[in-house]
Structures are given as structure tokens and as C-alpha cells.
N, C-alpha and C positions, 0 to 999 in steps of 0.2 A: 504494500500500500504506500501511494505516497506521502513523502513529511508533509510537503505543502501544498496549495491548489496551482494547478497550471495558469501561469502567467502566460500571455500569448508572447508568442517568438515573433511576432511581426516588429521589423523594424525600420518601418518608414513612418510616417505622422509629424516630420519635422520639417518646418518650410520659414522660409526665409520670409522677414518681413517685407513688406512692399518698400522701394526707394521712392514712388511721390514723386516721379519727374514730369519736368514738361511745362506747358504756358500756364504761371499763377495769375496775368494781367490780359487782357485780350486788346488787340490795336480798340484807340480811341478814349480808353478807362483814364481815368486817371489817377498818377501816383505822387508821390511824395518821396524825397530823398530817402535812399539807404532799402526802400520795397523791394521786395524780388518779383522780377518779373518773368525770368525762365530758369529752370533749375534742369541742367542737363548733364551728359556726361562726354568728355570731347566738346569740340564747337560747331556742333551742326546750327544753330545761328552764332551769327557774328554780331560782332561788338560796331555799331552806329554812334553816334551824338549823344554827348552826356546819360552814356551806362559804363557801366566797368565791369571787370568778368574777378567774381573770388577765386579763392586757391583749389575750389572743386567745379570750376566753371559753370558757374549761376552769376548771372548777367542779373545788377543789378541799377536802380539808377542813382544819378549822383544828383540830380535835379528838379525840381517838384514838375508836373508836365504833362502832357498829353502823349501813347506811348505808339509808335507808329512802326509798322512792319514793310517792310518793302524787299525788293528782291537786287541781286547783282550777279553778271557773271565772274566767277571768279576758275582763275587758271590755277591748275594743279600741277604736283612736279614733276607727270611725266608726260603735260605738254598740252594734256587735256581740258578740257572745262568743264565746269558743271555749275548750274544754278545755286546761290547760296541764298539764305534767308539775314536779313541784317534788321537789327533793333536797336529803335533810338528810341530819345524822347524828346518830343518837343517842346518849348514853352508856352503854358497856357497863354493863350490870350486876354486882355484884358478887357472887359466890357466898355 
């Protein structure tokens, strides 16, 4: 007989927390210095007009504003191109 009750042998059930990437601000919202407005990994967008990128590249803005997405080709190193995405912010306007 056994000493104790069968514990299951299965040993999967362990999963990694979600990382939350991607657009926190959508073109046109507006932000305020220091918000994040993409939290990515590598720079699938690129750094535009008053945002900075942190040390895990999350793009964030340096200036309160209107936050604006637009597109550019940019050249890669071996020779190619490919559409990139770039994020700024703009200055709100003043009524």
C-alpha cells in the first residue's frame, strides 16, 4: 500500500507572465512629459520629435503634446528598404 496519495507527475502548468507590449497612446491623445507611449522590444518604431527611447526601448515623450505617427522609408545594411513607423509628439496648440 502506499505511504502517500498520488501527487500527479504532470509537469507543465507554469507560464510566463504577459510582457504588456505595444501602443499605450494612440496618434492624436494627448500626453504629458515623461508618459509612455510604446513599450517595445528592439525598435520597430523609431524615435521622431520630442520622445526618447529608455534603456528597454519604450519610447517615451519629453514634451506635453499631441502624439503623431507617420511612416518613412528607411535603408537597411544590406542595401534594402523597408517601411518604418516613427513617433513624435507635437505641440499642442493653443486656442
Amino acid at each position: 500500500m502506499s505511504k502517500t496519495k498520488q501527487g500527479g507527475s504532470s509537469r507543465l502548468g507554469r507560464d510566463s507572465a504577459a510582457q504588456r507590449l505595444g501602443i499605450k497612446v494612440n496618434a492624436g491623445q494627448n500626453v504629458k512629459t515623461g508618459m509612455i507611449i510604446v513599450r517595445q522590444r528592439g525598435t520597430k518604431y523609431l524615435l521622431g520629435k520630442n520622445v526618447k527611447k529608455g534603456s528597454d526601448d519604450t519610447i517615451y515623450a519629453m514634451k506635453d503634446g499631441v502624439v503623431k505617427f507617420s511612416s518613412k522609408s528607411k535603408k537597411l545594411f544590406n542595401g534594402s528598404r523597408r517601411m518604418a513607423k516613427v513617433v513624435s509628439v507635437e505641440p499642442a496648440k493653443s486656442k
